[in-house]
N, C-alpha and C positions, 0 to 999 in steps of 0.2 A: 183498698181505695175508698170503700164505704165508709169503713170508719174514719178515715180520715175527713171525708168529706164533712162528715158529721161534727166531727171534730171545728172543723175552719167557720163551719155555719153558727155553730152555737157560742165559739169564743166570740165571733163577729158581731152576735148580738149582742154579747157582753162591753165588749168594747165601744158599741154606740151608745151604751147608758149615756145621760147625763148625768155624773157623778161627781159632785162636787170633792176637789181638794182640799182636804182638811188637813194634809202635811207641808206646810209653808218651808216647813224647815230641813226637810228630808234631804235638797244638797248640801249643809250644814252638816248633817251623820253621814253624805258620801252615800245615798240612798236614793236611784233614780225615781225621780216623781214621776207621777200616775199619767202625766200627761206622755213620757217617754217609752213607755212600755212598748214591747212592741202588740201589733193588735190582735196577735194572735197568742196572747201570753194570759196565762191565768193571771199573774198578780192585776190583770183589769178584773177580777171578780171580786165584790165589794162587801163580801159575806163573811162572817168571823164564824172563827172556829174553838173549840172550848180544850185544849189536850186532856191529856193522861195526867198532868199534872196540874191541871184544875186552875189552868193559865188561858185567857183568851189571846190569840193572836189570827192575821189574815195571813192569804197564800203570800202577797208583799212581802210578807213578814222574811218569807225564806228565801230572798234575791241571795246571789251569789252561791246558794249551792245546788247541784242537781239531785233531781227526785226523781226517788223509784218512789212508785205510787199504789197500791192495790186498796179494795174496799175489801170489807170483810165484817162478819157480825160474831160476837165473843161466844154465842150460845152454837156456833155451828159446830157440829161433830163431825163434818165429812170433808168439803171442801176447803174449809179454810184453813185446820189447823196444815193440809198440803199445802196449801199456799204461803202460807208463814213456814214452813220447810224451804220453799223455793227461795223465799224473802233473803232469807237466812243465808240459808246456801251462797247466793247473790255478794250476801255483804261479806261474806267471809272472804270471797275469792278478789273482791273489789280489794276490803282491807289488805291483804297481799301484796299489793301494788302499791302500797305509799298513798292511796288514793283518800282525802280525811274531806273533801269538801262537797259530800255527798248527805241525804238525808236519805232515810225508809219513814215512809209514810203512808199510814194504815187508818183508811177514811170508812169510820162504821157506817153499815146501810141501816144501822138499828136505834137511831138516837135516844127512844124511848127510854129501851132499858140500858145500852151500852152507856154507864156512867164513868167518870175519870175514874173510880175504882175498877171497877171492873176490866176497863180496858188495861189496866194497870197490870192488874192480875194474869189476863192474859199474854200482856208481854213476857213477864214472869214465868209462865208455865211453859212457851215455846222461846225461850232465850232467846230474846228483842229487846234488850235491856242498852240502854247508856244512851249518852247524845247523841246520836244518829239514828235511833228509834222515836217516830213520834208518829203516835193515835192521836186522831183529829174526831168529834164529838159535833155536829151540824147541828139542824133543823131540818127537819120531812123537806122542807123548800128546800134549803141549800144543799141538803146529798143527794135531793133527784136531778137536782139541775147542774151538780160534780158530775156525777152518774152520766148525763146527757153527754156530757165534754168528752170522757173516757171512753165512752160507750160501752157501761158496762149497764146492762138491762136486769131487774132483781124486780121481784114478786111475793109478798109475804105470803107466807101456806100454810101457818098457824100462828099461835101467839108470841112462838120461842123460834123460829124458823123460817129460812129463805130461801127461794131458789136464785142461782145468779151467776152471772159471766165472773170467767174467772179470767182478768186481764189483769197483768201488769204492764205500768206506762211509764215510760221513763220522760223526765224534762228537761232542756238544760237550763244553764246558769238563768234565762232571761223569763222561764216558766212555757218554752214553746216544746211542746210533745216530741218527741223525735224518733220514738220508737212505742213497739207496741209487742208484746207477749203475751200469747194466748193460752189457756190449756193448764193442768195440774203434772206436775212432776216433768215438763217437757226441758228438754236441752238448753239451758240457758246461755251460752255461750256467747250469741249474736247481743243478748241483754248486757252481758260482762260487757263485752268489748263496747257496746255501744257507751255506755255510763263511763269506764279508763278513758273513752278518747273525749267523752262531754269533759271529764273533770281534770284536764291536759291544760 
């Protein structure tokens, strides 16, 4: 209930920016404008992101499919490469089901040195490869204030190194939170099912 609350507080604030429209033509592509969203929906976060493929795009960007969501930083030896296991695990048992209109999304806590190569490479090494894998590359601003929404709290401890929650969040189709999974190698079941019935 914490985190949620935290969750509702900080989209809230997002949502009251004044943020000017700069897509006039977004129901022309079939693409709810900014003003529709709902207000608890990340696509009101107005911060771009750089991928793995050295493409900027916003969270807008991914209307219409549900996200599994974890942060993670490419030098970590302990926590994340479990956590890109569970990712994994996750997308396998979803793919199963006929399910295609989902994304895995892997938001570094380390913008510094997490470069589009690097996060690349790490897809690579723990099989997170194809269209439904996408690393997202911030700004110190924009991942602490991601971080804030998920509620996933991180702490640099040296210059290669972080401590940090290990959450994944699921969204649906509209970018509103719907679930949340805590913890390294835990039972992901309630994550499955939650994502097959978002992407139904």
């Amino acid at each position: 209930m914490k985190t949620l609350m935290m969750f509702l507080a900080t989209i809230l604030f997002f949502a009251c920016e004044n943020v000017e429209n700069t897509a006039s033509n977004d129901e022309d592509k079939g693409i709810t404008s900014k003003e529709e969203f709902n207000d608890l929906s990340i696509y009101n976060i107005p911060s771009v992101w750089t991928t793995q493929h050295n493409e900027q795009i916003e969270f807008k960007d991914l209307q219409g499919s549900v996200l599994a969501v974890v942060m993670v930083y490419t030098s970590c030896q302990t926590a994340c490469p479990r956590l890109a296991a569970d990712m994994r695990n996750i997308e396998e048992q979803v793919a199963e089901k006929g399910k295609e209109n989902v994304k895995y999304v892997l938001v570094s806590i380390d913008p510094e040195n997490d470069t589009p190569e690097r996060l690349t490479q790490f897809g690579k090494d723990y099989q997170l490869e194809g269209d439904q894998w996408l690393f997202l590359r911030g700004t110190e601003e924009t991942v602490r204030e991601f971080a804030n929404i998920v509620a996933v709290k991180y702490k640099q401890i040296s210059p290669i190194d972080f401590s940090h929650s290990n959450i994944i969040s699921v969204f649906d189709t509209e970018g509103v939170m719907q679930h949340q999974q805590e913890g390294l190698g835990v039972n992901n079941k309630e994550t499955i099912e939650k994502i097959i019935e978002l992407s139904n």
